[in-house]
C-alpha positions in Angstrom: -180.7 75.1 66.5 -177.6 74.0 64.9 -175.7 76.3 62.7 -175.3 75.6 58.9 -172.0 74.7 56.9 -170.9 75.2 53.7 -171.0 71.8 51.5 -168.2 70.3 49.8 -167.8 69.6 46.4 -169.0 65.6 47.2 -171.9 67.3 49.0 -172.9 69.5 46.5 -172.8 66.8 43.8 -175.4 64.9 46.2 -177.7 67.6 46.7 -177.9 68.7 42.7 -179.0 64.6 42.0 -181.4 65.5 44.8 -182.7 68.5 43.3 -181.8 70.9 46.1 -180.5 74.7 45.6 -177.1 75.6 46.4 -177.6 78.7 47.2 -180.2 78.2 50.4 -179.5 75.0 51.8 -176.8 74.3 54.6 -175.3 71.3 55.8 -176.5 70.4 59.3 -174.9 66.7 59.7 -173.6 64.4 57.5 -173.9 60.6 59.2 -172.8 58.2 57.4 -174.8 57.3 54.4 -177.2 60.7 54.3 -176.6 64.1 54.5 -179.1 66.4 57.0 -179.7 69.9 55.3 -181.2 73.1 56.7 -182.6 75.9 54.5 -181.2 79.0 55.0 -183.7 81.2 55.8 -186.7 79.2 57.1 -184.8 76.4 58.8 -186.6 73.9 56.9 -184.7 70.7 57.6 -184.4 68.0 54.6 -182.4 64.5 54.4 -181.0 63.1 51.5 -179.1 60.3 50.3 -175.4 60.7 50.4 
């Protein structure tokens, strides 16, 4: 399983229009126009617009 990062500031702006908690999701990937996020503690993975 891949290990989570911390999102930037562009990233974090991106998940909050999203509707997604700061606080338990990571950053898996980012690919070009979408961002792949993993939940903390149940490694839940989501994709959102960019």
């Amino acid at each position: 399983m891949a290990r989570g990062k911390k999102p930037t500031r562009r990233q974090k702006i991106a998940m909050q229009a999203a509707g997604c908690s700061l606080e338990v999701w990571l950053i898996r990937k980012a690919p070009g126009n979408e961002i792949h996020l993993i939940h903390r503690y149940t490694s839940l993975v989501k994709v959102i617009p960019a």
